[in-house]
C-alpha positions in Angstrom: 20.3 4.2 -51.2 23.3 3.6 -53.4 25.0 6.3 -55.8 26.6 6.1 -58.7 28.6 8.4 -60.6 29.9 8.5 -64.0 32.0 11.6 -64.5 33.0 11.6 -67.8 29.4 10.9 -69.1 28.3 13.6 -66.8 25.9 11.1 -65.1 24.5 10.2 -61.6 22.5 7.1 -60.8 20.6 7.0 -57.6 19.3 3.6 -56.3 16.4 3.5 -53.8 15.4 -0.1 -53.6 17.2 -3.2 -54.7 13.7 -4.3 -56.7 13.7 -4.6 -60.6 11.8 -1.6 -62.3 8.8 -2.3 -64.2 8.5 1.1 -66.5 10.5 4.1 -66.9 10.0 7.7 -67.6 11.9 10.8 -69.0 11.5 14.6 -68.4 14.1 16.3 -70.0 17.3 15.2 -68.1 16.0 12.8 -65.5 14.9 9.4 -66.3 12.7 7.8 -63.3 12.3 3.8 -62.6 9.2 2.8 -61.2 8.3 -0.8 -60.0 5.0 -2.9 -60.4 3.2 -0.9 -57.5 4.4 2.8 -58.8 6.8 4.0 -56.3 10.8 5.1 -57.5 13.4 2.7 -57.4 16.3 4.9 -58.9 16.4 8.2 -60.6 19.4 8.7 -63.0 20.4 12.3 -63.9 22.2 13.0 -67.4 24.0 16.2 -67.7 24.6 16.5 -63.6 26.5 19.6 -63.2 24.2 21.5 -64.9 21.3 20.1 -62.8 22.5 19.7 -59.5 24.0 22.5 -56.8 26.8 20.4 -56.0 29.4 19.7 -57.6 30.0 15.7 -59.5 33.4 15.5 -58.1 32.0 15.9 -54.6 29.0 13.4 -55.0 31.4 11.1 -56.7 32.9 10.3 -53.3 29.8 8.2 -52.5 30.1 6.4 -55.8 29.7 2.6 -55.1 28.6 3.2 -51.4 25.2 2.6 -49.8 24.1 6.0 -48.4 21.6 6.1 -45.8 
């Protein structure tokens, strides 16, 4: 799994596979990428803070990092 944050935009991007997505879809804040067989490869959440429990700044430490 590798995270990525964008602070400013108030956005986190979660990774779950390194495969290319084949379709997307939204629900309100959350935009899910799905490959060829239906299973997630990466989640991205727009307006974060509001969403999550905790905070951006302390997610942003994973930024760049592959989290297992």
């Amino acid at each position: 799994m590798k995270i990525d944050c964008d602070k400013e935009n108030d956005i986190i991007y979660i990774r779950f596979s390194g495969k290319k997505y084949d379709y997307s879809e939204e629900k309100e804040d959350i935009l899910v990428d799905y490959d060829k067989k239906g299973k997630v490869v990466a989640i991205e959440i727009f307006e974060a803070s509001k969403i999550l429990k905790t905070p951006i700044e302390e997610i942003t430490r994973f930024k760049g990092e592959t989290v297992v």
